[in-house]
mmCIF file of the C-alpha atoms, coordinates in Angstrom:
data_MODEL
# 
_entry.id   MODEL 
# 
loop_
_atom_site.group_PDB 
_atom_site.id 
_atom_site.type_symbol 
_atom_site.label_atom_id 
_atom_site.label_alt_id 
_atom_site.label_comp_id 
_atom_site.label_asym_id 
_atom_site.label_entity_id 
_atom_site.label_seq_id 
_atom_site.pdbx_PDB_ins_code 
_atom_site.Cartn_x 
_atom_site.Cartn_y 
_atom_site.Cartn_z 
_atom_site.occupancy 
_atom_site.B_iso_or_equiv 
_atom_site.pdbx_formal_charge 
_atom_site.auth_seq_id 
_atom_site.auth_comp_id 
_atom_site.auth_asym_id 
_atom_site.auth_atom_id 
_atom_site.pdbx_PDB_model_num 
ATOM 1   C CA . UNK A 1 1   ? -136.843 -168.827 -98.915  1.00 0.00 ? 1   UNK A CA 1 
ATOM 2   C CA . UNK A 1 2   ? -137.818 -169.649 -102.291 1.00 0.00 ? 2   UNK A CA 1 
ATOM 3   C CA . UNK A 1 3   ? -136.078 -172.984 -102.285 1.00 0.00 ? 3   UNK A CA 1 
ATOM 4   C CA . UNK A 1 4   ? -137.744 -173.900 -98.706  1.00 0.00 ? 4   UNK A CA 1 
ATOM 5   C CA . UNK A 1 5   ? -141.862 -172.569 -100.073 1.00 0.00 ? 5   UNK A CA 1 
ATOM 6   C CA . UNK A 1 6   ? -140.916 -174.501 -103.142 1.00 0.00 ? 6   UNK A CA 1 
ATOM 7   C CA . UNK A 1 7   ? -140.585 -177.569 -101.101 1.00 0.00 ? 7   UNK A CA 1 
ATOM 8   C CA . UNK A 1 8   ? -143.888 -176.628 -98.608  1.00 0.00 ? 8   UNK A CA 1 
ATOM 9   C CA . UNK A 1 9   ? -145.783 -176.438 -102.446 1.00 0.00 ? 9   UNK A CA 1 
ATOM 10  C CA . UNK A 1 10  ? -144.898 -180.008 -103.133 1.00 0.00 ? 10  UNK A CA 1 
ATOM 11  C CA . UNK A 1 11  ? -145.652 -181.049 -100.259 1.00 0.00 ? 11  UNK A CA 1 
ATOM 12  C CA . UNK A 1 12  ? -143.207 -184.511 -100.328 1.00 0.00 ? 12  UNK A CA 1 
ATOM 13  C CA . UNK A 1 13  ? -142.418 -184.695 -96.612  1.00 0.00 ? 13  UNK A CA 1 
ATOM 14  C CA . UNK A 1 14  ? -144.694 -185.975 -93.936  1.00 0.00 ? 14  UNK A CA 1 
ATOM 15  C CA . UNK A 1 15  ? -144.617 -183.774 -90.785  1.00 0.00 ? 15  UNK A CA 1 
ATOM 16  C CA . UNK A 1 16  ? -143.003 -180.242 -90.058  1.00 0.00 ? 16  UNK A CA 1 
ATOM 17  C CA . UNK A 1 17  ? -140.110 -179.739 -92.138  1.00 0.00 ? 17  UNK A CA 1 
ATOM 18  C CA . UNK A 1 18  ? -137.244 -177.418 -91.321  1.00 0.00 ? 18  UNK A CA 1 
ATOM 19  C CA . UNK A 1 19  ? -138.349 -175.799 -94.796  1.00 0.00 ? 19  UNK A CA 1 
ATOM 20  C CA . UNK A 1 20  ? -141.687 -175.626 -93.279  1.00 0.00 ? 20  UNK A CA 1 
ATOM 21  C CA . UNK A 1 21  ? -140.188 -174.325 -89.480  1.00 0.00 ? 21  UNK A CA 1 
ATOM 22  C CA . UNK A 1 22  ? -138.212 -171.611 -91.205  1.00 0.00 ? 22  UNK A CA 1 
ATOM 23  C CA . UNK A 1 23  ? -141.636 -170.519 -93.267  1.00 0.00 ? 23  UNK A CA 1 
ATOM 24  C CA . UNK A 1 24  ? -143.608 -170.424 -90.369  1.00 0.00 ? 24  UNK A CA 1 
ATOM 25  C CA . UNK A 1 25  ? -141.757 -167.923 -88.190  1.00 0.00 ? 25  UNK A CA 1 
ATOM 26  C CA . UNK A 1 26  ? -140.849 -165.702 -91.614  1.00 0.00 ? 26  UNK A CA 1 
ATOM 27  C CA . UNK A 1 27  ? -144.518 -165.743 -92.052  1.00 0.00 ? 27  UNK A CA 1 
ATOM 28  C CA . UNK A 1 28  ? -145.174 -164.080 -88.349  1.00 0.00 ? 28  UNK A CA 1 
ATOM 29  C CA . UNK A 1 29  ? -143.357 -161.008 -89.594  1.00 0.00 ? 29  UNK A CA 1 
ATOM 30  C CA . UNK A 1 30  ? -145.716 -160.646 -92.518  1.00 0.00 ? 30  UNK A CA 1 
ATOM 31  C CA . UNK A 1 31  ? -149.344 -159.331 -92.779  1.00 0.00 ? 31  UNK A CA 1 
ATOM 32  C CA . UNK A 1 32  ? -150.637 -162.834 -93.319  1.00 0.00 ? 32  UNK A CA 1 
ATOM 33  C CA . UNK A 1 33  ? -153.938 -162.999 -92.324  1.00 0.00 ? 33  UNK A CA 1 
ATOM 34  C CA . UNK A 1 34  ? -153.654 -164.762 -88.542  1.00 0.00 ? 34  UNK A CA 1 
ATOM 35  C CA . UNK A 1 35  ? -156.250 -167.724 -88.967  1.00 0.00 ? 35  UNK A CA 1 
ATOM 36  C CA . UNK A 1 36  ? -154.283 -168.343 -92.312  1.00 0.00 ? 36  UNK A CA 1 
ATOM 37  C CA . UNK A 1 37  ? -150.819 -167.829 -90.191  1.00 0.00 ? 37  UNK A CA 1 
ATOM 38  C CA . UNK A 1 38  ? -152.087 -170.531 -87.622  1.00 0.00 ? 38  UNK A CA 1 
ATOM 39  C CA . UNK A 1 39  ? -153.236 -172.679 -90.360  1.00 0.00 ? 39  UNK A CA 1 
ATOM 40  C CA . UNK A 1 40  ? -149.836 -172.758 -91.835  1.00 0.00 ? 40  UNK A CA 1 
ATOM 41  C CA . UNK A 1 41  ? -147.798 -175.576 -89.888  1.00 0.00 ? 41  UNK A CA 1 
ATOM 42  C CA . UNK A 1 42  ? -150.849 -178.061 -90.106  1.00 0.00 ? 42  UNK A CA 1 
ATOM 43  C CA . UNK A 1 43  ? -151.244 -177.175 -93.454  1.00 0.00 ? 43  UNK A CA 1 
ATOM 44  C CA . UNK A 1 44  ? -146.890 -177.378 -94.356  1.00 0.00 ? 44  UNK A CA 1 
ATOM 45  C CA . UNK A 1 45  ? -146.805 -180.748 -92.220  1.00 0.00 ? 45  UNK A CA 1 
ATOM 46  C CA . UNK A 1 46  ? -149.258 -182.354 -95.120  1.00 0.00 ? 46  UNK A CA 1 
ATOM 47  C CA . UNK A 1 47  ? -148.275 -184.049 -98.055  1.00 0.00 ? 47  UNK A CA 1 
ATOM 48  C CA . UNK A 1 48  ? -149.517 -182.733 -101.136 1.00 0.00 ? 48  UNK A CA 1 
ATOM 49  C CA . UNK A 1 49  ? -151.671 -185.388 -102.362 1.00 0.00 ? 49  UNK A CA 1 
ATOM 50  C CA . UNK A 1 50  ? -153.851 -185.072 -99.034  1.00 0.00 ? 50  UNK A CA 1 
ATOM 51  C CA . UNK A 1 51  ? -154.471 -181.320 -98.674  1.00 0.00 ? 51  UNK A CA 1 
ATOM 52  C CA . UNK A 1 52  ? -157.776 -180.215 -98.735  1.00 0.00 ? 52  UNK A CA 1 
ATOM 53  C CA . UNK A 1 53  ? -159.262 -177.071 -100.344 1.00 0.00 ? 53  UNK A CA 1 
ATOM 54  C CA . UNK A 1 54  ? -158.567 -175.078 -97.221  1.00 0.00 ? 54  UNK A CA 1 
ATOM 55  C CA . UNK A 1 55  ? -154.871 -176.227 -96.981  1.00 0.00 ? 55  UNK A CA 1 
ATOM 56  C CA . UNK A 1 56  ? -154.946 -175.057 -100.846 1.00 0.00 ? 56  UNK A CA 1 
ATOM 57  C CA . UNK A 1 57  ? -155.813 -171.586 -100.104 1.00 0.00 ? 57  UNK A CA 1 
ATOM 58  C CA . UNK A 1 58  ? -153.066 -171.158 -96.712  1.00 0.00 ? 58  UNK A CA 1 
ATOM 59  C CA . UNK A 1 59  ? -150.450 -171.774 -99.425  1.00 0.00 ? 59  UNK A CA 1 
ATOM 60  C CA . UNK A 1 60  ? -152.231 -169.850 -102.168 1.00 0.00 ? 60  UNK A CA 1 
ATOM 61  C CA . UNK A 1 61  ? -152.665 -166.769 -99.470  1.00 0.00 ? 61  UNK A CA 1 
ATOM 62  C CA . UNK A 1 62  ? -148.936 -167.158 -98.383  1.00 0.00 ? 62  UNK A CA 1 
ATOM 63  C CA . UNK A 1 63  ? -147.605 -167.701 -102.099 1.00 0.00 ? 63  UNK A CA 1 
ATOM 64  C CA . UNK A 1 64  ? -149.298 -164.122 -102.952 1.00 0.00 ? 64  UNK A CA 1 
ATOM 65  C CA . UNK A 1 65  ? -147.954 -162.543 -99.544  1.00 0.00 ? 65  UNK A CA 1 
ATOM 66  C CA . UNK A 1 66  ? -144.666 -163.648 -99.792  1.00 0.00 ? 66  UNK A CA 1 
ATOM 67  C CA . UNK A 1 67  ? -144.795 -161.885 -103.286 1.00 0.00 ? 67  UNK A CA 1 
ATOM 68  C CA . UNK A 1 68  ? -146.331 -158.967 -102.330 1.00 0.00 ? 68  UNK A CA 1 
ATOM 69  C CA . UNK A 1 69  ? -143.581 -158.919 -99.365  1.00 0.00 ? 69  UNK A CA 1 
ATOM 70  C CA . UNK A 1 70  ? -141.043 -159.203 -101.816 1.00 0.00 ? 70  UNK A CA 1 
ATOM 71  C CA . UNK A 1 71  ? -142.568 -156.655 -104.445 1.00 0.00 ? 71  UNK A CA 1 
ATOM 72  C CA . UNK A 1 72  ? -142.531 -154.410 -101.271 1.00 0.00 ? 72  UNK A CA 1 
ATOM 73  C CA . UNK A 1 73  ? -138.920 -155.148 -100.703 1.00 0.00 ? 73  UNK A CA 1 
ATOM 74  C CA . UNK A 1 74  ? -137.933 -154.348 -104.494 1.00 0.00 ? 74  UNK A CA 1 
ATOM 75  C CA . UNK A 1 75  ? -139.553 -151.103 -104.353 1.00 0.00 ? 75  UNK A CA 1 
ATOM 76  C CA . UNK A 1 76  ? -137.662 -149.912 -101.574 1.00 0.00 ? 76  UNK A CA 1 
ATOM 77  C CA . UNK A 1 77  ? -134.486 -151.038 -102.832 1.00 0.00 ? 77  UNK A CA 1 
ATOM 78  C CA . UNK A 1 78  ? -135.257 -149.104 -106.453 1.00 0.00 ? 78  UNK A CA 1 
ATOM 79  C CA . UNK A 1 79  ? -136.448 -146.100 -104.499 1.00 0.00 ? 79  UNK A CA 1 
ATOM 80  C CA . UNK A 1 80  ? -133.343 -145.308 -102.249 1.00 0.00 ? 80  UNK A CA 1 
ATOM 81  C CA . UNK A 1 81  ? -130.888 -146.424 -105.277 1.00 0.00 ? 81  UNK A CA 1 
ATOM 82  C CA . UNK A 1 82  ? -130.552 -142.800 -106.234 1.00 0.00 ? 82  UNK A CA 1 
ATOM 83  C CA . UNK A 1 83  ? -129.978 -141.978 -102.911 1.00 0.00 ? 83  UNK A CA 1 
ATOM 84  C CA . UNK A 1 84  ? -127.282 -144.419 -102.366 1.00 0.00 ? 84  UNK A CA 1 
ATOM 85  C CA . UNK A 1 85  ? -125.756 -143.064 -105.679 1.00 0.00 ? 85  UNK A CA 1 
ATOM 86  C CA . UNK A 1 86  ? -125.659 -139.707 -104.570 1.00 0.00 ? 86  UNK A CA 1 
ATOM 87  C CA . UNK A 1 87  ? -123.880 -140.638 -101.249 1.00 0.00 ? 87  UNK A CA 1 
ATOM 88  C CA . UNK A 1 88  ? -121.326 -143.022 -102.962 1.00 0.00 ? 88  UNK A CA 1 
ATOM 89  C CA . UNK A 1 89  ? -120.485 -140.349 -105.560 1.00 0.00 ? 89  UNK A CA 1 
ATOM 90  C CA . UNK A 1 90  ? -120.426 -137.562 -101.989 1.00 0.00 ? 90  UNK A CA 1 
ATOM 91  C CA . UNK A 1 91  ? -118.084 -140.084 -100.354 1.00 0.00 ? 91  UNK A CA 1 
ATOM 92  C CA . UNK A 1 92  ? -115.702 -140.472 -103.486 1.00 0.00 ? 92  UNK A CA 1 
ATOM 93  C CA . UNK A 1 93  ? -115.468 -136.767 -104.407 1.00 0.00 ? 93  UNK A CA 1 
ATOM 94  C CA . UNK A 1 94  ? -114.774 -136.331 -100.425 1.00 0.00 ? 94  UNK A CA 1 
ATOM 95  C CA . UNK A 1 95  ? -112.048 -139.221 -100.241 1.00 0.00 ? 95  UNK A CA 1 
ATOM 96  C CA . UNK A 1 96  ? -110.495 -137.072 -103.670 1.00 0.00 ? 96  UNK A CA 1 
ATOM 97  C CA . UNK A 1 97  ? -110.600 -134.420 -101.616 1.00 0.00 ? 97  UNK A CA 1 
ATOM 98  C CA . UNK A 1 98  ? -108.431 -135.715 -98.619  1.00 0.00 ? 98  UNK A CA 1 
ATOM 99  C CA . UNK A 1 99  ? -106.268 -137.373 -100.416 1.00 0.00 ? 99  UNK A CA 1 
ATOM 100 C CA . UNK A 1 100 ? -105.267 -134.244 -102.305 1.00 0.00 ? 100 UNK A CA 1 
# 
């Protein structure tokens, strides 16, 4: 996804890129706000050099979502690692077990 809102940023192609496709229905799983949401194809479909202020701040507001999606994502993952520890270490000592 990265790769594809890198693209969006640059804003090179003219029209709807699959990039831009892709972005658009990630973004309707995300707490984007929804004027910004339905600003986000028209705004993705412009090249760079034409966007206006408004187009500025639908990829500023989804640059700083997407991040704070993926901050979200990253804290999950730390928080259940010592869970997923203790199970792998539970399954090991429990395969020693049956194979004894």
């Amino acid at each position: 996804l990265a790769g594809c809102f890198a693209s969006i940023c640059e804003g090179a192609s003219d029209g709807l890129s699959k990039d831009a496709e892709n972005l658009v229905s990630f973004v309707e799983t995300l707490t984007l706000d929804a004027s910004l949401r339905s600003a986000l194809p028209t705004t993705c479909s412009k090249k760079a050099d034409v966007r206006g202020g408004f187009d500025n701040l639908v990829i500023q507001q989804t640059r700083t979502c997407l991040e704070q999606h993926l901050q979200s994502l990253s804290s999950a993952i730390e928080s259940g690692l010592p869970a997923a520890e203790e199970r792998a270490s539970l399954v090991a000592s429990k395969a020693a077990e049956v194979e004894e």
